[in-house]
MISELO-416368 format. One line per 2 residues: number of its first residue (from 1); for each residue y, x, z of C-alpha. Coordinates in steps of 0.02 Angstrom, whole numbers, plus 50000, padded with zeros to 5 digits. Each point is the difference from the previous one (the first is absolute). Layout:
BEGIN
NUM = Y,X,Z | ... .
END
This chain:
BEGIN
1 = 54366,60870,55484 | 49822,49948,49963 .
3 = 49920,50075,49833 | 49942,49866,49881 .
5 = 49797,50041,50022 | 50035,49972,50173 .
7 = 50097,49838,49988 | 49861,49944,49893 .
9 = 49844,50057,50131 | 50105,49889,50134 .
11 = 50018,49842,49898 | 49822,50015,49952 .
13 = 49934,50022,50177 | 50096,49854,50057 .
15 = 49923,49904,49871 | 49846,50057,50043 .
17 = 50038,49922,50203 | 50054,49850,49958 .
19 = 49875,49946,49868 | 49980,49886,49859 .
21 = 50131,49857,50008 | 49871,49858,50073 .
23 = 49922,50114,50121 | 50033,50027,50173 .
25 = 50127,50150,50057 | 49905,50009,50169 .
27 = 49966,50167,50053 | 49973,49974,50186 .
29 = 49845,50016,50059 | 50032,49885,50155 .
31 = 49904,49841,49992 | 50088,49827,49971 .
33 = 49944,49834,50071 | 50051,49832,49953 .
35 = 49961,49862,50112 | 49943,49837,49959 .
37 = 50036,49862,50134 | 49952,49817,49973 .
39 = 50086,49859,50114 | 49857,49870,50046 .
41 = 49890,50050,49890 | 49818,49967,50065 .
43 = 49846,50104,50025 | 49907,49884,49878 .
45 = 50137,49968,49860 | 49957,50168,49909 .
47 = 49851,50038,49894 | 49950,50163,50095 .
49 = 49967,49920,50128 | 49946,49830,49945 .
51 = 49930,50006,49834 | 50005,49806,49992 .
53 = 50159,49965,50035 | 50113,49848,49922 .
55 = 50146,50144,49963 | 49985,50164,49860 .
57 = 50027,50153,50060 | 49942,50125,49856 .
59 = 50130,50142,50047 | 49965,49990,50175 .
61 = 49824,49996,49974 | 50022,50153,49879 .
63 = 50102,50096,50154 | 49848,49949,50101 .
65 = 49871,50076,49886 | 50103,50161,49998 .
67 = 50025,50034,50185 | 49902,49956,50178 .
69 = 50031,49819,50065 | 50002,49968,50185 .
71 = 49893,49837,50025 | 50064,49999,50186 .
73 = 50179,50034,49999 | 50136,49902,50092 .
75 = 50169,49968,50026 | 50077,50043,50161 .
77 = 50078,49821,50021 | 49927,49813,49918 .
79 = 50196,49999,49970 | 50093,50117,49879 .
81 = 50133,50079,50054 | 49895,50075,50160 .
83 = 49887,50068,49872 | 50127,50073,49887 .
85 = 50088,50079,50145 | 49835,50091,50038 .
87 = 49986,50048,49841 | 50147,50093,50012 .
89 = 50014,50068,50162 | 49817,50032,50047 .
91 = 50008,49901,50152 | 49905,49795,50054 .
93 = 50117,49905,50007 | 49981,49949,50198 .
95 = 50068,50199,50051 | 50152,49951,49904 .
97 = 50036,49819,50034 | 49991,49935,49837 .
99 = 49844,49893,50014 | 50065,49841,49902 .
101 = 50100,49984,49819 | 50182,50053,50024 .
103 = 50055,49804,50022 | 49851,49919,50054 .
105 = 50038,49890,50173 | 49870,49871,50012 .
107 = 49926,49927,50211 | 49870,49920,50028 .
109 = 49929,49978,50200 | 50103,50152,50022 .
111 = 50150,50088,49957 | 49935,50158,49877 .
113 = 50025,50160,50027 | 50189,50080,49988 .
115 = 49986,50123,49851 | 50104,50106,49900 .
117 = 50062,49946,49829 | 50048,50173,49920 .
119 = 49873,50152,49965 | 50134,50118,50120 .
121 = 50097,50138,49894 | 49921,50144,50124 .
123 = 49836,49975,49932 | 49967,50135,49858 .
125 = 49935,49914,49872 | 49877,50037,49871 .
127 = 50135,50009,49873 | 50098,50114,50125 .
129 = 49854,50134,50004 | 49978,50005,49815 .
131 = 50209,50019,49988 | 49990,50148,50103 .
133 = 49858,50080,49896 | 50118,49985,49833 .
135 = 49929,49834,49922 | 50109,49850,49935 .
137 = 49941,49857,50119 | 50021,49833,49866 .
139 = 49990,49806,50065 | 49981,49845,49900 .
141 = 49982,49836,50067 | 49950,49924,50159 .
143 = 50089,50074,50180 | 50008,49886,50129 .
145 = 50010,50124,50143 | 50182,49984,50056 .
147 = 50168,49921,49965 | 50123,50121,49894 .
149 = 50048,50146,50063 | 49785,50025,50024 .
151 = 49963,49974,49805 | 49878,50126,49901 .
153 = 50162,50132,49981 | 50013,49996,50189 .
155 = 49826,50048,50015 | 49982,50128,49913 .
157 = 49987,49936,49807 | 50141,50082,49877 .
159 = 50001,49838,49901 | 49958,49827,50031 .
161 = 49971,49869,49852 | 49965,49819,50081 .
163 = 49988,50014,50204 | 50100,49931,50132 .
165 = 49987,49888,50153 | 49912,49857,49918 .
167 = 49835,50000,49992 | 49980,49875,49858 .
169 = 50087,49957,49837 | 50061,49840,49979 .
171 = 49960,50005,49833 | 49896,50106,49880 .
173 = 50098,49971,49854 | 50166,50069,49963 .
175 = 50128,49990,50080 | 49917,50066,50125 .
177 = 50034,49918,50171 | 49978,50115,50183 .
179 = 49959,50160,49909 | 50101,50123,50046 .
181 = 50092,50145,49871 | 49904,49932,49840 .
183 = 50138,49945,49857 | 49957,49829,49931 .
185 = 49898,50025,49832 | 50005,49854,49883 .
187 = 49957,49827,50026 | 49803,49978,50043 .
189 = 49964,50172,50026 | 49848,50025,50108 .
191 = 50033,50084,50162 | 49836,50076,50001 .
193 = 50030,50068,49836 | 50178,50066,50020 .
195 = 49944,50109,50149 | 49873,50080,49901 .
197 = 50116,50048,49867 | 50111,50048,50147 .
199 = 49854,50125,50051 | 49961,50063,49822 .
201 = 50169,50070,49976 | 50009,50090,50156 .
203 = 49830,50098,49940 | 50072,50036,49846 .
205 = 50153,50075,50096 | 49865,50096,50097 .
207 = 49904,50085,49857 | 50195,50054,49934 .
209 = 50061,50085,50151 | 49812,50064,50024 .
211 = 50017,49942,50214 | 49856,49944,50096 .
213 = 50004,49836,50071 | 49948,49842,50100 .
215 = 50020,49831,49924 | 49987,49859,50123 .
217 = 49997,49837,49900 | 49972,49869,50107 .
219 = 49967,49828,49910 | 50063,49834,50032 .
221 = 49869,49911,49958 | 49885,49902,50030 .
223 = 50121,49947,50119 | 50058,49837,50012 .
225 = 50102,49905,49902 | 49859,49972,49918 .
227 = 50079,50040,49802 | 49913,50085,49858 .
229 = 50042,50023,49800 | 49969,49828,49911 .
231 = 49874,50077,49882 | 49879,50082,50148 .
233 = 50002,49817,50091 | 49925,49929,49855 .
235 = 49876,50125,49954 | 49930,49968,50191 .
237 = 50039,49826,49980 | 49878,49997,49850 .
239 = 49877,50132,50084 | 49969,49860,50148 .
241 = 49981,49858,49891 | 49869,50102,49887 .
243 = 49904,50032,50177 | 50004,49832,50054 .
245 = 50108,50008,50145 | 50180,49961,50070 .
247 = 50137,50019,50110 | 49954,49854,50092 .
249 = 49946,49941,50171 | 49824,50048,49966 .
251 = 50044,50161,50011 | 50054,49987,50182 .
253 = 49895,49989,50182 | 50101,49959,50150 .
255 = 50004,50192,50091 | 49880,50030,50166 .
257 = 50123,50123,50062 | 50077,49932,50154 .
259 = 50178,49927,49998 | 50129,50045,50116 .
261 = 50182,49956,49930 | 50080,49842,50075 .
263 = 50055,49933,49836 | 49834,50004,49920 .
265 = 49901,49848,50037 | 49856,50008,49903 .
267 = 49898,50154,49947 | 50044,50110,49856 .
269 = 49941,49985,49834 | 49906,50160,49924 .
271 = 49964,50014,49823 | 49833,50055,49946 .
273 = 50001,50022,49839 | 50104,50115,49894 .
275 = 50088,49877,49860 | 50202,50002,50018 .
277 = 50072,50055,49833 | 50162,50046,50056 .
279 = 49922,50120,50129 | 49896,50056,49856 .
281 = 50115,50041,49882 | 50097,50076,50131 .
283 = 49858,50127,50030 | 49992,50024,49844 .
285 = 50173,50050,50004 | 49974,50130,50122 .
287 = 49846,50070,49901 | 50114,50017,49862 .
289 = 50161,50089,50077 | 49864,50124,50063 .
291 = 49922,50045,49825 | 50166,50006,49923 .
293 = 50061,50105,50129 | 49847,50129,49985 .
295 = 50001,49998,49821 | 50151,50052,50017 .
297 = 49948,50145,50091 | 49867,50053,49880 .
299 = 50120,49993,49858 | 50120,50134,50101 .
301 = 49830,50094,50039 | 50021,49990,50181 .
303 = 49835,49911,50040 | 49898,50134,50033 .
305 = 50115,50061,50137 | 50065,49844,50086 .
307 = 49885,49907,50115 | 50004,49804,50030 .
309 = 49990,49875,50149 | 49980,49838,49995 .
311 = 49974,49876,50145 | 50082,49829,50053 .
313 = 50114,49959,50156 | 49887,49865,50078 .
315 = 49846,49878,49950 | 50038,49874,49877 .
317 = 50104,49838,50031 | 49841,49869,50035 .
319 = 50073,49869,50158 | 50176,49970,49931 .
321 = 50148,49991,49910 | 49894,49942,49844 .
323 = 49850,50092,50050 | 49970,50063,49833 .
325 = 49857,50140,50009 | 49838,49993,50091 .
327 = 49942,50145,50101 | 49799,49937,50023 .
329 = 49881,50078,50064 | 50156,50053,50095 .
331 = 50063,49899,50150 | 50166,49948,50005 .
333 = 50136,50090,49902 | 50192,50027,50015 .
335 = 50075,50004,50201 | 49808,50006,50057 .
337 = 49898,50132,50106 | 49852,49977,49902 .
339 = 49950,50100,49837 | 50084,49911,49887 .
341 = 50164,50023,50077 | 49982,50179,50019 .
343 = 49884,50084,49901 | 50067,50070,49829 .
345 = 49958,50049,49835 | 50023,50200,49990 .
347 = 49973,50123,49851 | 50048,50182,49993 .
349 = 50007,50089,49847 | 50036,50196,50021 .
351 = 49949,50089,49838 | 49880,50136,50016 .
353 = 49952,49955,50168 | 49958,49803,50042 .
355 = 49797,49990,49935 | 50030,49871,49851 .
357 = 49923,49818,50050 | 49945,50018,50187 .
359 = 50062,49878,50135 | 50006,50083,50178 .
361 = 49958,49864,50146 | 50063,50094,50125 .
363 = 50119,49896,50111 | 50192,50057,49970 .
365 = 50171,49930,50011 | 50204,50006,49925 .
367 = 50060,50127,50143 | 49879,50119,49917 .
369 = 50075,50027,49825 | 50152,50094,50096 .
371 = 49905,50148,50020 | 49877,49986,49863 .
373 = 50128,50008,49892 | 50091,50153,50060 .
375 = 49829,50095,50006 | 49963,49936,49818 .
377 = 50170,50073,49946 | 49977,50176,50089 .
379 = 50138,49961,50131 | 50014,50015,50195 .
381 = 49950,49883,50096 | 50085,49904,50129 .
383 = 49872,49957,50148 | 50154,49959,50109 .
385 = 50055,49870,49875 | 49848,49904,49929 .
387 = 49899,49998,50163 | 49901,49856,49951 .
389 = 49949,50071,49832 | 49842,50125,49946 .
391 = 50010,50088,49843 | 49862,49916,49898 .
393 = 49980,50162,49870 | 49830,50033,50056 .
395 = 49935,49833,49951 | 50094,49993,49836 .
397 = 49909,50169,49951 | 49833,49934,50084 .
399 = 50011,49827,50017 | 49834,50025,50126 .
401 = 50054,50127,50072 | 49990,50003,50213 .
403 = 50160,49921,50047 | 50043,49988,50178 .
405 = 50157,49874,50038 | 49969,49889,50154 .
407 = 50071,49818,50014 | 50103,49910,49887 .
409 = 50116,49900,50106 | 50122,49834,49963 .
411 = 50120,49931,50107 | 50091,49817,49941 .
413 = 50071,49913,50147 | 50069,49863,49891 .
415 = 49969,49829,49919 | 49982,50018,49826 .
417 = 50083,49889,49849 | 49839,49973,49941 .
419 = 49916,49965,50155 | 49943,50140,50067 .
421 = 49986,50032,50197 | 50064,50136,50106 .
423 = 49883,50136,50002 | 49960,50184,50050 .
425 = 49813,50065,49906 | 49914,50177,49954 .
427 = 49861,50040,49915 | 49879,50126,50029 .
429 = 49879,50035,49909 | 49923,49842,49908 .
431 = 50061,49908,50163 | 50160,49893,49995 .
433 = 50073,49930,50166 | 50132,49887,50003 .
435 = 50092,49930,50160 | 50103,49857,49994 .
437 = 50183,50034,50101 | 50009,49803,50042 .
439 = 49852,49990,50128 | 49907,50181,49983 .
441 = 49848,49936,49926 | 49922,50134,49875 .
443 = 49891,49979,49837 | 49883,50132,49963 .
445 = 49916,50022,49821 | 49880,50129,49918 .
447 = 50073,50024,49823 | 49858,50076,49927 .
449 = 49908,49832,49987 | 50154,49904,50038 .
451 = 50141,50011,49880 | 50045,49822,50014 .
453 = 50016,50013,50210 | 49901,49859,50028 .
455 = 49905,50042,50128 | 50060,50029,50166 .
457 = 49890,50143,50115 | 50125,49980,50122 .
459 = 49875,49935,50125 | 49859,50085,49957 .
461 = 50085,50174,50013 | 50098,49984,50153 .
463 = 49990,50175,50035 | 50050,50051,49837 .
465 = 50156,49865,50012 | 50035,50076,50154 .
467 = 50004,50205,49924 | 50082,49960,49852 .
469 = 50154,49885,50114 | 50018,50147,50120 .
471 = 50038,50127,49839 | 50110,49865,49920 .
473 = 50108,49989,50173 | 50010,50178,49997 .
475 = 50091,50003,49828 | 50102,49857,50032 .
477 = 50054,50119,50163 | 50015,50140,49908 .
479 = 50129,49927,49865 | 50089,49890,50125 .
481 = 49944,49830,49895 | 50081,49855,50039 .
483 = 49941,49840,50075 | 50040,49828,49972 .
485 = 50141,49930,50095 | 50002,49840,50109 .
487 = 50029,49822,49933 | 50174,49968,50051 .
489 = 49978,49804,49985 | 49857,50006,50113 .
491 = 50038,50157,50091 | 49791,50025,49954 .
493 = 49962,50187,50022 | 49886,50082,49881 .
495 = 49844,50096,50071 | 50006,50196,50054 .
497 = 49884,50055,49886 | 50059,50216,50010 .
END
């Protein structure tokens, strides 16, 4: 039987480890991460980036100015769910067949590519690796990377709060309609919002039981529908009519990019100006789940050892479905090979070690974070798993540091909702090439005095074209990528092109 003095000693010691009643009980020493991902959201739609954009972004811009932003960082896919497989399994998306969205079917002059529509169950994931190092792997919101029976607990996650199969709600407002294990709240709650209080109570579970962990909260929005809280319309609302401008025709230019669906007979719209309140206010949205969620964080004290990512699926919706963002000086946007349908908005925050306020222009991409991630954390790699990723820790501790990676590399033998064309492109260096899978004709553009690919040096560096096509055959070799398929109507046979 315990003396007394003794009894006393233990209750005071385990007072002592679990701390004041609003503190965290954390005594791990194991970094966390939370990851930010944003669905459509554009390269130009957030502050740190684009300090005169239409939309607010003050906690985003506040992650910004406490981490390294990559000014060249890209999705794996112009379509999400190819990127958010990557993400996850470390791999581009044309070595595992899953080059388009897990429903997308569209032809044009040919039949697209045959694909898979799940990320496969024998990939191990990045939720897997952090599960076998003792973390609790968390998911909120957005899946889209397999029917059930390949949902976030399949994968790896221990609990899942929002994703399933769809890859859209059908509405934002409660009841909720196609998101998946999320109990109805009451009427007109804000999906955006309910996910982040979703989130917020799994960290406080977190600083209780004092276990490290990865929180994946994948966002909705800015997905289409195109739905946002009454009160944020009409702020932007107000905000455009103070500027002077509208959601109106003049805010539109018929596109340049070159139209290959069958049911499109006139060229796409772009917008070019940033003015759509909804879209706005559901930014704004976004930006606000995020600051609620990390003040949440500072309030359990776990800031200063959890580090943040935040990027977006794909470029900003700009050709279709209500076009509501503009991605200028970017071309294109959404289901498009050029920069504004790939490249992403990217901040890490890791306390203690990203330089506050530097942006790193190095060229990277999604398959990356799988092993940056793991080396952040202190755990093993897995170079037979994320083969198509580099750890990016050297440039997040020296954002100019030397940084040797080679290509970048995108495969998309499909049409595009949005009117995109079947593609395959690298880049290397500040050199983009892109080769169209319809007729092998290739685009070549120097982005270092070329963001907005309009000029073509196709011709005038034919050897160049010719170096950079033989390296992008080899990887489309090397990963077995697949080809378009022949029109069955007109028995027309796409070109050999690898």
């Amino acid at each position: 039987m315990k003396s007394p003095l003794v009894s006393c000693l233990a209750l005071i010691l385990s007072f002592l480890a679990v701390g004041s009643p609003g503190a965290s009980a954390q005594n791990d020493d194991r970094l966390n991460v939370i990851f930010f991902l944003a669905d459509d959201l554009g390269y130009m739609d957030v502050g740190f980036n684009n300090p005169d954009t239409f939309y607010e972004t003050p906690n985003l811009n506040q992650l910004a100015a406490g981490g390294t932003v990559f000014t060249d960082f890209y999705a794996a896919c112009q379509v999400c769910s190819p990127t958010r497989g990557s993400i996850l399994n470390g791999k581009y998306p044309a070595r595992t067949d899953t080059t388009n969205f897990f429903s997308g079917r569209r032809s044009g002059k040919f039949e697209p590519a045959n694909y898979e529509t799940q990320m496969a169950l024998e990939e191990v994931t990045l939720a897997e690796a952090f599960k076998e190092a003792g973390y609790r792997a968390y998911f909120a919101g957005k899946w889209h990377l397999g029917p059930r029976g390949n949902w976030p607990t399949d994968q790896g996650f221990d609990i899942n709060r929002g994703g399933g199969e769809n890859g859209m709600p059908r509405s934002y407002f409660s009841p909720f309609k196609n998101v998946e294990n999320l109990e109805p709240g009451p009427d007109g709650e804000y999906l955006t919002d309910r996910l982040a209080e979703e989130s917020k109570d799994f960290l406080g579970q977190m600083a209780k039981s004092g276990e490290p962990f990865l929180l994946y909260h994948s966002f909705y929005g800015v997905h289409t529908p195109l739905q946002a809280r009454k009160d944020l319309v009409a702020k932007y609302e107000a905000k455009a009519k103070k500027l002077g401008i509208a959601d109106d025709k003049s805010s539109f230019d018929p596109g340049r990019e070159r139209q290959v669906l069958p049911d499109v007979k006139e060229p796409r719209n772009v917008r070019i100006r940033q003015d759509h309140a909804i879209y706005a206010a559901m930014v704004e949205g976004v930006d606000t789940a995020i600051g609620e969620i990390l003040k949440r964080l500072d309030e359990l004290n776990l800031t200063q050892k959890t580090a943040i990512v935040f990027m977006s699926d794909n470029g900003g919706l700009s050709t279709s479905e209500g076009l509501p963002t503009s991605n200028l000086p970017l071309r294109g946007g959404k289901g498009w090979m050029y920069e504004g349908g790939i490249r992403e908005p990217m901040v890490v925050r890791w306390p203690g070690k990203t330089p506050p306020g530097t942006r790193c222009n190095v060229p990277a991409i999604s398959t990356d974070f799988y092993p940056t991630l793991l080396e952040m954390a202190g755990l093993p790699l897995k170079p037979e798993q994320h083969v198509d990723g580099k750890s990016l820790v050297p440039l997040l501790r020296n954002p100019f540091a030397k940084f040797e990676r080679g290509p970048i590399f995108w495969h998309y033998p499909h049409y595009s909702n949005q009117g995109g064309f079947p593609a395959s492109a690298m880049r290397d260096g500040d050199l983009k090439l892109i080769q169209d899978l319809e007729d092998g004709a290739c685009e070549l553009y120097n982005l270092a005095d070329d963001i907005n690919e309009h000029n073509n040096l196709e011709q005038l560096y034919p050897e160049k074209v010719k170096e950079m096509k033989a390296t992008l055959d080899a990887w489309r070799r090397e990963v077995d990528a697949k080809p378009l398929r022949p029109n069955p109507n007109t028995k027309e046979k796409p070109p050999v092109l690898w």
